[in-house]
C-alpha positions in Angstrom: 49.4 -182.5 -34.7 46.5 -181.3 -32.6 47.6 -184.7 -30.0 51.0 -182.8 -29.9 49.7 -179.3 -29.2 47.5 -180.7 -26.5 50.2 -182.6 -24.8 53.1 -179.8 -25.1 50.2 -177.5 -23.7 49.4 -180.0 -20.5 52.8 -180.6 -19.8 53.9 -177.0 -19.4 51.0 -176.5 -17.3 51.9 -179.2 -15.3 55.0 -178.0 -15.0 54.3 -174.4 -13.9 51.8 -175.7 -11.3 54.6 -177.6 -9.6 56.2 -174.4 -9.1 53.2 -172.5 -7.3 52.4 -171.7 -4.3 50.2 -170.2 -1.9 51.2 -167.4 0.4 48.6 -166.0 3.2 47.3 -166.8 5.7 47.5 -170.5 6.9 50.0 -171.3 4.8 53.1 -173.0 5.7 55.7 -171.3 3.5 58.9 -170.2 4.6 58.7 -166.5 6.0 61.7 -164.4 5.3 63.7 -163.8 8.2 67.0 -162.0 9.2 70.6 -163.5 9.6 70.2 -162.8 13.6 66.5 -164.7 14.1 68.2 -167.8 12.2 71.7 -168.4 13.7 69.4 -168.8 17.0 66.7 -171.2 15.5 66.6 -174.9 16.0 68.7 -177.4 14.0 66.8 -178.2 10.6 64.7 -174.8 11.2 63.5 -173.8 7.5 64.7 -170.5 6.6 64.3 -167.7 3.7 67.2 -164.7 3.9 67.7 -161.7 1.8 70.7 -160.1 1.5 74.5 -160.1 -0.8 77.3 -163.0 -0.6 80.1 -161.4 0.6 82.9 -163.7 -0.2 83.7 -167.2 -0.9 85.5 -168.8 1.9 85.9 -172.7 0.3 84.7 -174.8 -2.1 81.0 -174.5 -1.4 81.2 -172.1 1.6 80.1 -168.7 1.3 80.1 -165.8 4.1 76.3 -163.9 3.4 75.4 -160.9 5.4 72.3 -159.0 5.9 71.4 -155.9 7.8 71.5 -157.3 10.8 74.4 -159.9 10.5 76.8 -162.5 8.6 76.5 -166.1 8.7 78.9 -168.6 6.4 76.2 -170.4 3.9 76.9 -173.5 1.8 75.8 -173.6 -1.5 76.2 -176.5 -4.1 77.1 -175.4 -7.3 74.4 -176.8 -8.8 72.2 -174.9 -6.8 73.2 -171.4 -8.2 71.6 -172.9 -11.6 73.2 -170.7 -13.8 73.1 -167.7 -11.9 76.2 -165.1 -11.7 76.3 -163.4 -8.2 78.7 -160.6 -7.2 78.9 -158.9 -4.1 76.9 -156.1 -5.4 73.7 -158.7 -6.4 71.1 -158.7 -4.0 70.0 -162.4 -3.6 67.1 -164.4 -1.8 68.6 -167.7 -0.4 66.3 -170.5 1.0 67.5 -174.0 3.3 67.7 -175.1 6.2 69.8 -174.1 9.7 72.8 -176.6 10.2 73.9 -176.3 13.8 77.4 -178.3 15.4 79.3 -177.6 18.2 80.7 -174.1 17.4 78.3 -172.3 15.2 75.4 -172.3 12.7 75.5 -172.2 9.0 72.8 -172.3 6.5 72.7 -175.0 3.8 71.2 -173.4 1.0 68.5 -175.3 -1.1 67.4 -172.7 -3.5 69.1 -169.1 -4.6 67.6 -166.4 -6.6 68.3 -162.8 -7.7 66.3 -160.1 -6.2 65.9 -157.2 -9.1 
């Protein structure tokens, strides 16, 4: 029984670690930045918004608008990992910028709630 304890105990430790993070500085985690800033960044450009989905334009595409601007976003469903959104919701959204001929979009790696 103790065995058990000891390896429930290690492996939620483990997995909470996997999780962290440091922020300050040096670091080289993503900084928040506005809707403006990241429709001009590089291809590929690692980006962290915060702000509401406004509406759902297809399948996985999402139009997502902060105070400075509105970019379309696409977001797997399995990326929303259980979460309801509404308009209202404020959300923090982390990816990458996808740039083609006639605009930039964000593909969204990560979503959360911002209470």
């Amino acid at each position: 029984m103790f065995k058990g304890l000891i390896v429930v105990l290690f492996t939620s430790l483990f997995s909470l670690s996997a999780f962290a993070a440091f922020v300050g500085p040096g670091s080289t985690s993503i900084q928040t930045t506005t809707v403006k800033e990241a429709i001009e960044l590089a291809d590929d450009s690692k980006v962290a918004l915060e702000g509401t989905l406004v509406k759902q334009t297809s399948d996985e595409h999402y139009l997502f608008r902060d105070q400075t601007g509105e970019v379309m976003v696409e977001i797997d469903s399995e990326d929303f990992r259980h979460v309801t959104v509404t308009p209202e919701d404020k959300i923090r959204i982390t990816g990458e910028v996808d740039s083609d001929w006639s605009e930039n979009k964000i593909d969204i790696d990560h979503l959360e709630l911002i209470k």
